[in-house]
C-alpha positions as CSV (number, residue, x, y, z in Angstrom):
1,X,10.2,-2.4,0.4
2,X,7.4,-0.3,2.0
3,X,6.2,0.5,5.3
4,X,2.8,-0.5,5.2
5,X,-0.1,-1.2,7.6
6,X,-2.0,-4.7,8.0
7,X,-5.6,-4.9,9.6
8,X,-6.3,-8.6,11.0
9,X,-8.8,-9.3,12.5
10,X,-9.6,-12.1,14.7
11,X,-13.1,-13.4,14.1
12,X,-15.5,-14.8,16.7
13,X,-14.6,-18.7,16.2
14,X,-11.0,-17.7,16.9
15,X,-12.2,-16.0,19.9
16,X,-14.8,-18.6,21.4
17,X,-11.8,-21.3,20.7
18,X,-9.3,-19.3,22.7
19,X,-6.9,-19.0,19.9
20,X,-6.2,-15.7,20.0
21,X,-2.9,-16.1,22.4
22,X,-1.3,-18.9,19.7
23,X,-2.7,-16.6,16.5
24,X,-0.9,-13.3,17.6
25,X,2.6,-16.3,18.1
26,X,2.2,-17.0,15.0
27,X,2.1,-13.7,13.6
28,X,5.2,-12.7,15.6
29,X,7.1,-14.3,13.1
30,X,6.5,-11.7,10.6
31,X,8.9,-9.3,13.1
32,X,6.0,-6.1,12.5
33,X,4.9,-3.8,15.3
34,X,1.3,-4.3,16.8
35,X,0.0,-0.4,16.7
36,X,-3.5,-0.8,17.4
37,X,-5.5,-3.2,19.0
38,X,-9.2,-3.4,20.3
39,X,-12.5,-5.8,21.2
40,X,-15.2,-4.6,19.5
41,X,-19.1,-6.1,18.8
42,X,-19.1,-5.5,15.3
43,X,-22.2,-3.4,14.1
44,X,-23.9,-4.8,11.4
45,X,-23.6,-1.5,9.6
46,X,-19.5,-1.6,10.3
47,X,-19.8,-5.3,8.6
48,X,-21.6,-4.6,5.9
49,X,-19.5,-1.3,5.0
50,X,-16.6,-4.0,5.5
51,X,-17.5,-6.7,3.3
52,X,-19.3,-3.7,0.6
53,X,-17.3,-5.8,-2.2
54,X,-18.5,-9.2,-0.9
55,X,-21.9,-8.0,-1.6
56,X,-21.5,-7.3,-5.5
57,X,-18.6,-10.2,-6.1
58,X,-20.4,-13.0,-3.9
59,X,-24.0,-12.0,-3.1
60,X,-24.6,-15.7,-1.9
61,X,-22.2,-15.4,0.6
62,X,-22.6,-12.1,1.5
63,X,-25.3,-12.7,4.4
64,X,-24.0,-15.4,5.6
65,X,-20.6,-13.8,6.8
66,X,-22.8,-10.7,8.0
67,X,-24.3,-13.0,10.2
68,X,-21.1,-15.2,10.8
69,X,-19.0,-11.7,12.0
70,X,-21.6,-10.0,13.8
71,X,-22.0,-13.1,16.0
72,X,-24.7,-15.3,15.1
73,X,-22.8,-18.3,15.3
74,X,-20.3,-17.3,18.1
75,X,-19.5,-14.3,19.9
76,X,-20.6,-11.1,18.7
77,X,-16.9,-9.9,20.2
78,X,-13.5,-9.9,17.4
79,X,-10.3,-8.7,18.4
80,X,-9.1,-6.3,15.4
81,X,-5.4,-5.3,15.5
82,X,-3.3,-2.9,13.1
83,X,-0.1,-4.4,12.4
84,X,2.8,-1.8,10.9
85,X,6.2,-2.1,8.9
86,X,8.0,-3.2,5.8
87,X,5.7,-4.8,3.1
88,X,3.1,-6.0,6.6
89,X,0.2,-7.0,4.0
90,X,2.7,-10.0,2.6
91,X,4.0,-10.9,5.8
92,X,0.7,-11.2,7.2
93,X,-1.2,-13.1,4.3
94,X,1.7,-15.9,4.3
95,X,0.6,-16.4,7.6
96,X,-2.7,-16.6,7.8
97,X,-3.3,-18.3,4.3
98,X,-6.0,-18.6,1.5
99,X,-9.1,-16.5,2.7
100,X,-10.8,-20.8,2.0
101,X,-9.2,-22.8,5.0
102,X,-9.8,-26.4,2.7
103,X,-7.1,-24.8,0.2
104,X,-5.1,-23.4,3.0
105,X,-1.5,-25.2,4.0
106,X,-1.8,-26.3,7.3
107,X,1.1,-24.4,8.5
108,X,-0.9,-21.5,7.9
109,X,-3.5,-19.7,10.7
110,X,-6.8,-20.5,8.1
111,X,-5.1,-24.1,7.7
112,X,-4.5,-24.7,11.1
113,X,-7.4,-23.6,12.8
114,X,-9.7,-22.8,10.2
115,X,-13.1,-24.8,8.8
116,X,-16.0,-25.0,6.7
117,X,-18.8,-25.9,8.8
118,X,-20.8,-28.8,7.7
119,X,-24.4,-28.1,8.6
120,X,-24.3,-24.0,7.7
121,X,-21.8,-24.4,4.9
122,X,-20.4,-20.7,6.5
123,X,-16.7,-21.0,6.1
124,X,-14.8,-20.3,9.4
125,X,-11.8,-19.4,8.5
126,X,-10.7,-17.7,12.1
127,X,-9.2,-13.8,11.0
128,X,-9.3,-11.4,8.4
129,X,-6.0,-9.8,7.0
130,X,-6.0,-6.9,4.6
131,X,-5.3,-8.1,1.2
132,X,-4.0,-4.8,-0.7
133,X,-2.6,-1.3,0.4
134,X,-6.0,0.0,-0.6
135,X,-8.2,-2.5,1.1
136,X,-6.0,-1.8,4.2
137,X,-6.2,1.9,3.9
138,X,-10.3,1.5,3.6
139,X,-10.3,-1.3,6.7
140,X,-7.9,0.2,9.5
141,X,-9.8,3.7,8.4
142,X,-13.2,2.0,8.9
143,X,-12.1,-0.1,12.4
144,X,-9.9,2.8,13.8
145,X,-10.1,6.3,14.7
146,X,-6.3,8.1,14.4
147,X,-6.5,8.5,18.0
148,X,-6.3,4.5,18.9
149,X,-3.4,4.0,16.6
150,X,0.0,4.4,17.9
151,X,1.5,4.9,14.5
152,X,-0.5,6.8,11.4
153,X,0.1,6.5,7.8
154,X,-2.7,7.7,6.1
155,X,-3.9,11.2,6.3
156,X,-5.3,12.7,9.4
157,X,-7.4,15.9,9.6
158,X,-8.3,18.0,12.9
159,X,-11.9,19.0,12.9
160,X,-12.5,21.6,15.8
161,X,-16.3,21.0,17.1
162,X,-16.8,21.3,20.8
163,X,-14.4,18.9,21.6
164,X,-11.1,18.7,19.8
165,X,-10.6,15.2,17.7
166,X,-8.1,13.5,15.6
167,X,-10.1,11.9,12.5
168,X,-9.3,10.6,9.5
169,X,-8.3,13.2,6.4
């Protein structure tokens, strides 16, 4: 067993359907410590530099969920949240299910609350969750600044500019 950080995020359908009170429940379950949280508008830059690997893997799609996370469809607003403790990426991604809500159990967040939407074809599947320790180390390092975490894993550097700050090493 590891200590290990989780980045979820919950998307803007989970946000304009209010279910970001019964998606944080459910995530309870996994017993981890919340260590960062924040509402953001996501940049289109941030979600592209996110979903970098979407781009060569599923180019088709790739657009679409720019669009979809940035808040074409919904909100422009996610809540992202750093989750932190023993094996948290496996915990997590029981949880919340297969990244395709139809293949998703509906137990799961994606199964429960998640759908492909019929006119668009953009699959809603309601959060994010870090799939690897080196997808998680590239997301909460992209979403976070050292300084809004509570607990820090990866390496930190101090750069001294006119203001002291805390950024990643």
């Amino acid at each position: 067993m590891s200590t290990e950080q989780c980045l979820v995020i919950i998307k803007p359908d989970g946000l304009v359907k209010s279910l970001t009170g019964n998606i944080i429940s459910m995530l309870s379950e996994t017993k981890l410590k919340i260590v960062g949280a924040k509402i953001l508008k996501v940049p289109k830059e941030l979600a592209e530099k996110h979903y970098s690997e979407l781009k060569i893997k599923k180019p088709h799609v790739f657009e679409e969920t720019i669009n979809y996370i940035t808040g074409k469809y919904h909100t422009d607003r996610v809540l992202a949240l750093v989750y932190h403790g023993e094996n948290a990426i496996e915990k997590i991604r029981t949880i919340v299910g297969p990244t395709n809500p139809e293949d998703a159990d509906f137990v799961t967040i994606r199964g429960k609350y998640g759908r492909i939407h019929s006119k668009t074809k953009v699959m809603e599947n309601v959060v994010h969750a870090s799939d690897t320790l080196e997808n998680a180390k590239k997301e909460i390092t992209l979403w976070f600044s050292p300084s809004e975490l509570a607990e820090i894993i990866y390496p930190t550097k101090t750069l001294k500019q006119e203001v002291e700050n805390v950024v990643w090493g």
